[in-house]
C-alpha positions, 0 to 999 in steps of 0.5 A: 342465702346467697352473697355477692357484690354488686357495683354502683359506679367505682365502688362495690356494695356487698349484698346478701340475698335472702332466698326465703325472703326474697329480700336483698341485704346491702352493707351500710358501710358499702353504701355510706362510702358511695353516698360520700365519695369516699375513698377510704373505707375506714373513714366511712365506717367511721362516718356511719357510727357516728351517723348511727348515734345521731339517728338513735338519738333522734329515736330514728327506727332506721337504725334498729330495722338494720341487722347484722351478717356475715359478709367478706371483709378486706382481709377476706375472712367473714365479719359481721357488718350492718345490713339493710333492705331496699326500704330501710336504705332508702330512709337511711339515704335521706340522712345523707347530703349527698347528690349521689342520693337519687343516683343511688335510688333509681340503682337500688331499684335496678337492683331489685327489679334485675334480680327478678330478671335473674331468677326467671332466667339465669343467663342474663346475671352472666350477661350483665357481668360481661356488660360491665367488665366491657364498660370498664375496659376489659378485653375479650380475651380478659372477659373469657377467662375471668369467666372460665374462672369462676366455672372453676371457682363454682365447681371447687364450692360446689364440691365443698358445700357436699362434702361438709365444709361450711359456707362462709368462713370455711370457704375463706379460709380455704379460698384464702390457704390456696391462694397463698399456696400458689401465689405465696401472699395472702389475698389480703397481701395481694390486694394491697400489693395492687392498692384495693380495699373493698374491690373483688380480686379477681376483678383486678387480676391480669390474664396470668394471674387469673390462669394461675388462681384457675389452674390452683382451684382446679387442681385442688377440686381434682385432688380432693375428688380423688381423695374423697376429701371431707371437711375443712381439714382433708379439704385444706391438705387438698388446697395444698397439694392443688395450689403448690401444683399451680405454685410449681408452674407459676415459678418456672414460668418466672425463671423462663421469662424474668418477670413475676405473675403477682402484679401491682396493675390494676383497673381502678379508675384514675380518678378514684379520689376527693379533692383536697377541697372536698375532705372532710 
């Protein structure tokens, strides 16, 4: 099964795709958020329980045909959150008066049938990735490093998934020890350092700060390579080891220049907010 995140014009849904099903999983809460506009995602989680109750009450099968997985939460460790399939989300839609429903329709759509793209041909996923990141202003520049750093990124997991570390919650916790290595805050720290909640990191780091997470994970994988690493134990004193290396760097570069890698900047639409008149 694989996880990832997908957007649906400001907001990112977290999905899970279910190889031996072939069926993707979207957290509910993601989409209860889009489908509101909201911006805090406290306030649609929220609105989802108290929606949920309302549908059971009325004896709705929407809300027993939604399961629970693992998904990243905001401080990045794996929690489990309510999921559905295409068919559940689109009946759970007509629950919600919003004049995204439709919108969100014709996306759910484009979402299955792109993913039927992917599987017959790989390379259009990292197409639409640089079509995105385009759209929403990202340089050139910005682009081919945000993608040489998720080819380093795949090549630590890839090391890990053979050397008896668990995906999911072993991966975060070791994403998040080298990050905090290098960088000196956590990634939940960081995120709020540039005012993010459910939005990807890495989608909001400037050039520095993505050469520096790079120069981390590639350091660890080298190290933990040569040290024949297995485990989340002699694979976290790797991350360690991988990340105080990047740190080293990350601080003589600040001495030399006077200004920190860790940024607040961040590429959030301006408009990313409800009017007063529109809060509920």
């Amino acid at each position: 099964m694989s996880t990832s995140m997908t957007p649906f014009e400001d907001y990112n849904i977290r999905r899970h795709y279910d190889d031996k099903k072939e069926t993707w999983y979207f957290s509910v809460i993601d989409i209860v958020q889009a489908l509101t506009q909201q911006p805090d995602f406290q306030a649609a989680r929220n609105y989802w329980k108290v929606l949920k109750n309302r549908l059971k009450n009325e004896g709705s099968e929407v809300v027993t045909n939604c399961n629970q997985l693992k998904m990243i939460a905001e401080d990045g460790k794996m929690r489990e959150t309510d999921v559905a399939d295409t068919e559940t989300l689109l009946r759970l839609i007509q629950s919600v008066p919003s004049p995204k429903a439709e919108p969100l329709k014709r996306w759910l759509a484009k979402v299955g049938y792109e993913r039927m793209q992917e599987i017959a041909d790989p390379a259009r996923s990292v197409d639409r990735a640089r079509e995105y990141w385009k759209a929403h202003g990202r340089s050139e520049k910005w682009i081919q490093q945000r993608m040489m750093g998720q080819e380093t990124r795949n090549k630590l997991t890839d090391y890990w998934s053979t050397h008896e570390v668990k995906e999911g919650q072993e991966y975060a916790i070791l994403t998040n020890l080298i990050h905090q290595e290098w960088s000196e805050v956590s990634v939940k720290e960081h995120k709020a350092i540039k005012g993010l909640r459910t939005q990807n990191l890495r989608d909001h780091m400037n050039e520095a700060e993505l050469i520096f997470t790079a120069l981390a994970e590639l350091s660890t994988r080298q190290i933990a390579e040569s040290m024949e690493a297995k485990g989340l134990t002699e694979n976290a004193d790797a991350g360690k080891k991988g990340g105080g290396i990047a740190k080293k760097a990350r601080k003589e570069l600040e001495e030399k220049t006077g200004k920190n890698i860790i940024s607040k900047e961040n590429y959030l639409p301006r408009q990313h907010s409800l009017s007063p008149s529109k809060k509920k």
